[in-house]
KOLFITI-724710 format. One record per residue: residue number from 1; residue in three letters; x negated, y negated, z of N, C-alpha, C in turn. Coordinates in Angstrom, 2 decimals. Atoms other than C-alpha are relative to their C-alpha. Last residue first. Example, Ala and Ser with C-alpha at 12.3 -4.5 7.8 and 13.67 -1.06 7.14 Angstrom:
<dopas>
DOPA num residu    n.c1    n.c2    n.c3   ca.c1   ca.c2   ca.c3    c.c1    c.c2    c.c3
DOPA   2    SER    0.82    1.19   -0.06  -13.67    1.06    7.14    0.77   -1.09    0.73
DOPA   1    ALA   -0.89    1.19    0.00  -12.30    4.50    7.80   -0.90   -1.20    0.00
</dopas>
This chain:
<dopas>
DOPA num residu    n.c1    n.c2    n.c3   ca.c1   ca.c2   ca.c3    c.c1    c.c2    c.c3
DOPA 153    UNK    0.54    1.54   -0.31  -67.68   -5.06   14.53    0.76   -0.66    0.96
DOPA 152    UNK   -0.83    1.18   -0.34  -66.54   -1.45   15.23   -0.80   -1.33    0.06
DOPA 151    UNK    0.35    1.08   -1.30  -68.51    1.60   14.43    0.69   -0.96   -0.42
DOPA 150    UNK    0.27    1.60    0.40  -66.90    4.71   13.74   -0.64   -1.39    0.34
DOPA 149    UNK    1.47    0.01    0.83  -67.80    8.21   14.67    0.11   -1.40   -0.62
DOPA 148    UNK    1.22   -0.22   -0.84  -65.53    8.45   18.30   -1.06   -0.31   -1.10
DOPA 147    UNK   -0.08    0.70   -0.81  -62.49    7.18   15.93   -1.81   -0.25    0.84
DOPA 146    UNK    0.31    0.72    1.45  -62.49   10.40   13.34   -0.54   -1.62    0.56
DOPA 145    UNK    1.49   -0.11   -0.12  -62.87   12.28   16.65   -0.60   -0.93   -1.30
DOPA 144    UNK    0.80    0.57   -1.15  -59.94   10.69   18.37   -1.48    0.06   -0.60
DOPA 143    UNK    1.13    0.61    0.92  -57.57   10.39   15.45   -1.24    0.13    0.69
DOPA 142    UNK    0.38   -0.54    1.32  -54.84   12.23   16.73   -0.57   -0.56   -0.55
DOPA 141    UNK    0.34   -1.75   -0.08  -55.66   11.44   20.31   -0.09    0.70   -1.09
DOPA 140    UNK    1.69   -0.20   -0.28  -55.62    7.55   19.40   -0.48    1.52   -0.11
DOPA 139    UNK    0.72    0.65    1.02  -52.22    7.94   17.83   -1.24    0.20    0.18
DOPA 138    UNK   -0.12   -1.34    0.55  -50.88    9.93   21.12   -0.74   -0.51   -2.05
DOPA 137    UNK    0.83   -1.42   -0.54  -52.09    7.24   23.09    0.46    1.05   -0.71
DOPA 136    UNK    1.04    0.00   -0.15  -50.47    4.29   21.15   -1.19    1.14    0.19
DOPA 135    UNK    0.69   -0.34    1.61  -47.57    6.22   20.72   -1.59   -0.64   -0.09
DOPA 134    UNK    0.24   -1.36   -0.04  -47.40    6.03   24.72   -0.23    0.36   -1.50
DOPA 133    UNK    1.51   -0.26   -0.81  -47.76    2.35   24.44   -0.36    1.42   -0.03
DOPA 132    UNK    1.39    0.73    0.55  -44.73    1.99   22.00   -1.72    0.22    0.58
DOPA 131    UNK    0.05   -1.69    1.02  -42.43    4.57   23.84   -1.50   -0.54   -1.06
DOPA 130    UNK    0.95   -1.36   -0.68  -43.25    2.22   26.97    0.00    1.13   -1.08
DOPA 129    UNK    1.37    0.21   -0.10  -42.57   -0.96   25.07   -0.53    1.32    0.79
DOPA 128    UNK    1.34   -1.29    0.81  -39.75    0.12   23.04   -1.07   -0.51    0.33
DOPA 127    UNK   -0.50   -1.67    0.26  -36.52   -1.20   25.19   -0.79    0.53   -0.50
DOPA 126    UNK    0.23   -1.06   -1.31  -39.24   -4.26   26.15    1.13    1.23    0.27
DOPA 125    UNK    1.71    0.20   -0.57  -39.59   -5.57   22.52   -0.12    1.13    1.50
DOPA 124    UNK    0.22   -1.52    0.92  -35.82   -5.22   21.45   -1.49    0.59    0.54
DOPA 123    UNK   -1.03   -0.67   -0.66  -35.02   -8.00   24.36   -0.31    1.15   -0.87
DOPA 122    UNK    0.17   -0.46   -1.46  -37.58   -9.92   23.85    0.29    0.99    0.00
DOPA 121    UNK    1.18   -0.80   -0.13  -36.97  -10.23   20.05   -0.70    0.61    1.13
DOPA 120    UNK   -0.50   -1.65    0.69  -33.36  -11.03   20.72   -1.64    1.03    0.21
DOPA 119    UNK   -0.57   -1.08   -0.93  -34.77  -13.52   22.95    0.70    0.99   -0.39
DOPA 118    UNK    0.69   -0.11   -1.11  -36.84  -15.41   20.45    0.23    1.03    0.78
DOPA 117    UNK    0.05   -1.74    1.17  -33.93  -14.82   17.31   -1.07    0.26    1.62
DOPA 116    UNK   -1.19   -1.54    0.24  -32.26  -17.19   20.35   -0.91    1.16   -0.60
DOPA 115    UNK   -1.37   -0.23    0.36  -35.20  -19.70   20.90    0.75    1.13    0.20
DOPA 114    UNK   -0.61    1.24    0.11  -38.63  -19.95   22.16    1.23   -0.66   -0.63
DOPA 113    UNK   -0.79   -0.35    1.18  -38.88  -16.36   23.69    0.42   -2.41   -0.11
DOPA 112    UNK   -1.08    1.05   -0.19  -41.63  -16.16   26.09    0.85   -0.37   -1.28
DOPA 111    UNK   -0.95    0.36    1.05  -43.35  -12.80   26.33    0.91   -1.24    0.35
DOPA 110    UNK   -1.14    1.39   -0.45  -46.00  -12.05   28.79    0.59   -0.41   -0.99
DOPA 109    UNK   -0.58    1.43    0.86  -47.47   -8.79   27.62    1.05   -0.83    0.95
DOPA 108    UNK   -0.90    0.95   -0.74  -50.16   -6.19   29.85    0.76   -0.93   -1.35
DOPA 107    UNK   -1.11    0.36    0.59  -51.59   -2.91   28.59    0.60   -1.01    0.55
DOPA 106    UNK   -1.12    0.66   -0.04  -54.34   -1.26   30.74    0.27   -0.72   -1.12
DOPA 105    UNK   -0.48    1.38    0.79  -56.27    1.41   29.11    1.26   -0.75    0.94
DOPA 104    UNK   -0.87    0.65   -0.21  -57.69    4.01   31.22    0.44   -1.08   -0.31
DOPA 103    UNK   -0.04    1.24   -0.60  -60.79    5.98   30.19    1.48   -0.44   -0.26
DOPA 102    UNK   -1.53   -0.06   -0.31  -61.93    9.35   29.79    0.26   -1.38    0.32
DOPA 101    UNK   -0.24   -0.22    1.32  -65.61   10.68   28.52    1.90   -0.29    0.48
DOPA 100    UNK    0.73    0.17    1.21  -67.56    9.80   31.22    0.56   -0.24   -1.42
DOPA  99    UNK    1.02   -0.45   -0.15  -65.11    9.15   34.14   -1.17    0.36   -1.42
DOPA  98    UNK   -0.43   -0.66   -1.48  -62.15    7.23   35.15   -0.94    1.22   -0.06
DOPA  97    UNK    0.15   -1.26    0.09  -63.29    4.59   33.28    0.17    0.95    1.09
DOPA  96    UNK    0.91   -0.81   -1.50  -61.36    1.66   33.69   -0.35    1.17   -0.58
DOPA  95    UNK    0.48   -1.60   -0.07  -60.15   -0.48   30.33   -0.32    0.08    1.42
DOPA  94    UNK    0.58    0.22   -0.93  -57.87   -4.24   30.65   -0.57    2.22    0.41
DOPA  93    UNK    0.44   -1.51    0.12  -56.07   -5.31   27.35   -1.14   -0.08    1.57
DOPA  92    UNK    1.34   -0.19   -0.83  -54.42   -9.00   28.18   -0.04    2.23   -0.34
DOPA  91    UNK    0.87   -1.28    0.28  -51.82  -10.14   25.42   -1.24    0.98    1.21
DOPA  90    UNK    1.71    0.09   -0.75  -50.29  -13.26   26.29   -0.30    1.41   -0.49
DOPA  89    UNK    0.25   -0.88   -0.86  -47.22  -14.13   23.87   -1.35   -0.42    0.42
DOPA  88    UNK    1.43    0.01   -0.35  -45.47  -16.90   22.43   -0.30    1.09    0.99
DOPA  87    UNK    0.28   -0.04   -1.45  -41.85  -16.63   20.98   -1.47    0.03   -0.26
DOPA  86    UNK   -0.96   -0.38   -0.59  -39.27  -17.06   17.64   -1.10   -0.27    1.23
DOPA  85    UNK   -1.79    0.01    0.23  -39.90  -18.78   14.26    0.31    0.65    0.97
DOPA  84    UNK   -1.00    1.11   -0.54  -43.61  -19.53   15.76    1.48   -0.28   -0.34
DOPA  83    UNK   -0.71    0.02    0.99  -44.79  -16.33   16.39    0.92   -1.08    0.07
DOPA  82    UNK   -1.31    1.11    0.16  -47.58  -17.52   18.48    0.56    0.72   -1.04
DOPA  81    UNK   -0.49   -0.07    1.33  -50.58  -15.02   20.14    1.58   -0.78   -0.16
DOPA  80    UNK   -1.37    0.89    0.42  -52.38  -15.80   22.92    0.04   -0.07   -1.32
DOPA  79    UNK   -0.36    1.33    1.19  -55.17  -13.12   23.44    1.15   -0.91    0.07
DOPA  78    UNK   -0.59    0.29   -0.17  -57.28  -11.71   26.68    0.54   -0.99   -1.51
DOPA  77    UNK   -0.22    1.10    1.32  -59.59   -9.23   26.71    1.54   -0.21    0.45
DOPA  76    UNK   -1.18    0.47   -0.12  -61.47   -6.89   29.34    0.22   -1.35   -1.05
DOPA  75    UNK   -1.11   -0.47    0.90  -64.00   -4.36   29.16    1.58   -0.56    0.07
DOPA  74    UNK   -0.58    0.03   -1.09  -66.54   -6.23   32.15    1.25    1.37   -0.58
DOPA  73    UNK    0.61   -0.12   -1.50  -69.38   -6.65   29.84    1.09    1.01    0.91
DOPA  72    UNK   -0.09   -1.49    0.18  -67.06   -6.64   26.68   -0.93    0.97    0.96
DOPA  71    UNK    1.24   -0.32   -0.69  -65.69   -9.66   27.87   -0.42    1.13   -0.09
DOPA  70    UNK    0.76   -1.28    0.04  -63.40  -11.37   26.05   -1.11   -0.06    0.14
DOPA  69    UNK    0.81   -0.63   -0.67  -60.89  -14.36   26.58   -0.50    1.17   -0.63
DOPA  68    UNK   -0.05    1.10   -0.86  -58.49  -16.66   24.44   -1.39    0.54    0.95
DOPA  67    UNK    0.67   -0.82   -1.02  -58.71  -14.25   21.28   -0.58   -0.97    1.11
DOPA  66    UNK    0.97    0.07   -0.18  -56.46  -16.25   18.98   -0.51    0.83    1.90
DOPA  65    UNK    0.65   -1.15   -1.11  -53.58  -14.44   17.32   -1.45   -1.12    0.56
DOPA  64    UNK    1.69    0.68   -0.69  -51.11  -16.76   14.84   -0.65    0.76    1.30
DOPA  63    UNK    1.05   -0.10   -1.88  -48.43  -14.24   14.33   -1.04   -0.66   -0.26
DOPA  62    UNK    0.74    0.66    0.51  -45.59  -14.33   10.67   -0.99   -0.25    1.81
DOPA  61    UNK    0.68   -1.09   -1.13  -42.79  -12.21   11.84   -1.44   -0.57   -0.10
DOPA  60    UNK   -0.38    0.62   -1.75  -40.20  -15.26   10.44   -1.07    0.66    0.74
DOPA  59    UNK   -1.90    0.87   -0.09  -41.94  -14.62    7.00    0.07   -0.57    1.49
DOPA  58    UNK   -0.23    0.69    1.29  -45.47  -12.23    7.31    1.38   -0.25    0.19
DOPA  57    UNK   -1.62   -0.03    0.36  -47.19  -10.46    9.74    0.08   -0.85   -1.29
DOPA  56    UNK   -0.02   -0.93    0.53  -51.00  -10.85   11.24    2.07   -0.47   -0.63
DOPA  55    UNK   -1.89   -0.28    0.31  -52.67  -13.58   11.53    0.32    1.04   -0.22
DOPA  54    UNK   -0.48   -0.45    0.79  -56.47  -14.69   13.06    1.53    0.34    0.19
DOPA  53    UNK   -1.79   -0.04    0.66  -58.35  -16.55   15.01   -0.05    0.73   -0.93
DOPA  52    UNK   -0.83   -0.63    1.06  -61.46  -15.92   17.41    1.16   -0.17   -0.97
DOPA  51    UNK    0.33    1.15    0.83  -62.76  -18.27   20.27    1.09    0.64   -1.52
DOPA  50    UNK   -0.90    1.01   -0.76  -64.12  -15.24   22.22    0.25   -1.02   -0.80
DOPA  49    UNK    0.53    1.05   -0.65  -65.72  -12.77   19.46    0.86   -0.92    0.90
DOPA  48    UNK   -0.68    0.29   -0.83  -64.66   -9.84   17.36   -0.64   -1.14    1.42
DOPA  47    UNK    1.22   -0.78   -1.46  -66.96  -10.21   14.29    1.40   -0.54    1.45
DOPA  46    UNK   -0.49   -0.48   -1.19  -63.68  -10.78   11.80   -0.63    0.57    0.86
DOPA  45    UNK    0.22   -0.96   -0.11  -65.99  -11.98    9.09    0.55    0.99    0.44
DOPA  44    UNK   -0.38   -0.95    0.77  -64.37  -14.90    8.64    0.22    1.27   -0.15
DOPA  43    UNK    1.02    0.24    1.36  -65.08  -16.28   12.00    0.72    0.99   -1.17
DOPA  42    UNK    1.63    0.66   -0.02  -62.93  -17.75   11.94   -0.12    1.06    1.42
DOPA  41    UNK    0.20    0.97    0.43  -59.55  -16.60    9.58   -1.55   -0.82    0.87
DOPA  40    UNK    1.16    0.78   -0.72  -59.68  -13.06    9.85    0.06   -1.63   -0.45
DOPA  39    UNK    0.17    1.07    1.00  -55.98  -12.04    8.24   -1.02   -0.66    0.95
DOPA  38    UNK    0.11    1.20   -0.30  -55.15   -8.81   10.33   -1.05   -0.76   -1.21
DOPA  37    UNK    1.17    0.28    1.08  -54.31   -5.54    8.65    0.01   -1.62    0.21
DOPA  36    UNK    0.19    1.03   -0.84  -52.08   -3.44   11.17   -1.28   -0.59   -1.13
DOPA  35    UNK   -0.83    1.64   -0.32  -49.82   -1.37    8.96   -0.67   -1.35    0.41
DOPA  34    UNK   -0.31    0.30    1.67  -50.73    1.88   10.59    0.31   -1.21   -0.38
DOPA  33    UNK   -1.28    0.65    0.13  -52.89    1.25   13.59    0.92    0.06   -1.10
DOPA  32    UNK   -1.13   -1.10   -0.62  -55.62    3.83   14.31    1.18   -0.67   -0.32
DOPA  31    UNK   -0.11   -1.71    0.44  -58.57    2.48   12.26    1.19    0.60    0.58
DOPA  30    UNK    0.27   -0.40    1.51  -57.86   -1.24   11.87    0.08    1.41   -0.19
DOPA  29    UNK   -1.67   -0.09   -0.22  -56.88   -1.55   15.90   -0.01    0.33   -1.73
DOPA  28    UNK    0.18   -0.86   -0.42  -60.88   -1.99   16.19    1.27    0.77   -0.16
DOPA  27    UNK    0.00   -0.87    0.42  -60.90   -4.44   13.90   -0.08    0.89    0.60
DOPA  26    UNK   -0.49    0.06    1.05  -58.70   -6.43   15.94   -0.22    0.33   -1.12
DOPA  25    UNK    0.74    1.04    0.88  -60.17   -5.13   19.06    0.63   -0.21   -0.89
DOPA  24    UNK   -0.79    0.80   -0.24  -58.41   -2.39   21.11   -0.52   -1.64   -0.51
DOPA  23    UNK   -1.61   -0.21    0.94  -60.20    0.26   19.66    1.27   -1.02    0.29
DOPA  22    UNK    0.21    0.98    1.43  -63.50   -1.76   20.92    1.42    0.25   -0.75
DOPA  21    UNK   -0.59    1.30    0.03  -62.30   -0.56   24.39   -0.10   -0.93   -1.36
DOPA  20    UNK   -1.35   -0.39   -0.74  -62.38    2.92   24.15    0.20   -1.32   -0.49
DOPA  19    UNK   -0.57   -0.32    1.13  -65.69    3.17   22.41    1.28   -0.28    0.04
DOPA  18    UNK    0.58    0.82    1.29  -67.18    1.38   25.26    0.33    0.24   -1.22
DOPA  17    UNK   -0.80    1.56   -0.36  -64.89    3.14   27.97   -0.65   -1.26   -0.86
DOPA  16    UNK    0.76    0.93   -1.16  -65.69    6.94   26.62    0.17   -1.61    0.31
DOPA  15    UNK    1.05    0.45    0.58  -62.66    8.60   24.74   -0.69   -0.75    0.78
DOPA  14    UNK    0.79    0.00   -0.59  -59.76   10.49   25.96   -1.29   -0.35   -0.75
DOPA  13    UNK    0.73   -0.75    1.13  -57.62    8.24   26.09   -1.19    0.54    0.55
DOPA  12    UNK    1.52   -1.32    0.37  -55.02    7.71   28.76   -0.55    0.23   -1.08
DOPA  11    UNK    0.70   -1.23    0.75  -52.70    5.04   28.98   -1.25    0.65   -0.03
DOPA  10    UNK    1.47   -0.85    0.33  -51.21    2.38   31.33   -0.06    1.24   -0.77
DOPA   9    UNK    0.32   -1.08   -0.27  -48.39   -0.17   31.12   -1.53    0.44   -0.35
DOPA   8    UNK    1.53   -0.54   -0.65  -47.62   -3.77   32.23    0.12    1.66   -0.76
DOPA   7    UNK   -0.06   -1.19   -0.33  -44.50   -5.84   31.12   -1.53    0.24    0.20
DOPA   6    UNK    1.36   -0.29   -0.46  -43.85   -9.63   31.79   -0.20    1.92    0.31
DOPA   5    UNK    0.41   -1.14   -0.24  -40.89  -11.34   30.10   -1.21    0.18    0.29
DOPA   4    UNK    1.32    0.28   -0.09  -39.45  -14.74   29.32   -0.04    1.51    0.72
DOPA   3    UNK    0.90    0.41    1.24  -36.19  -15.23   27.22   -1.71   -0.52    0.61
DOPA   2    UNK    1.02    0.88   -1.12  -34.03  -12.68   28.88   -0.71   -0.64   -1.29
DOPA   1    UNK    1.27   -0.57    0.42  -30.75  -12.22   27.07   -1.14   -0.70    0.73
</dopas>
């Protein structure tokens, strides 16, 4: 089993590249994510900010998340996240607009598996990372306009 990994994919939404990119925020991932209900620990508030922590999961699945980079200048973010009963990831989200109302989500994870359950988890991880990303985009699409009227801290 591999116990360090590096996948990449891209998606299409169609939503403009400032709205686009907040959905990839940790509250921004609140409205389209089922399930996803991160534990703000600083700032409390969960204002998405460089510096950032928070958790999501629970037991062995249990994720320390801090937001290592972001630039909402540029539309790019970078987190290291720890599950520490198995691996450490990188996270990098990376938007392009490809024109007013359409923008291109990159998708990058570096996965290092710090034990066995580690490289199991690898190993399940990148058989469902392209069906995973593409639900992504078909998630966003069925939510797009409910999405386009929200605002995102």
């Amino acid at each position: 089993m591999s116990r360090h990994l590096q996948c990449r994919h891209r998606i299409m939404v169609d939503i403009p590249i400032d709205q686009a990119f907040t959905l990839f925020t940790p509250a921004g991932e609140e409205l389209w994510v089922e399930g996803w209900a991160p534990r703000y620990i600083q700032p409390a508030d969960g204002r998405t900010e460089a510096g950032m922590v928070f958790s999501t999961g629970a037991g062995d699945e249990i994720t320390h998340w801090l937001l290592a980079d972001f630039d909402r200048a540029a539309h790019r973010s970078r987190y290291v996240r720890c599950t520490p009963a198995s691996r450490m990831t990188v996270v990098e989200v990376q938007c392009r607009a490809v024109d007013a109302t359409r923008t291109a989500v990159e998708v990058s994870y570096t996965l290092t598996a710090l034990n066995d359950a580690g490289a199991a988890a690898i190993a399940a991880f990148e058989r469902g990372f392209v069906a995973m990303m593409d639900g992504w985009a078909a998630r966003i699409a069925a939510k797009r306009d409910t999405l386009l009227a929200a605002a995102i801290r």
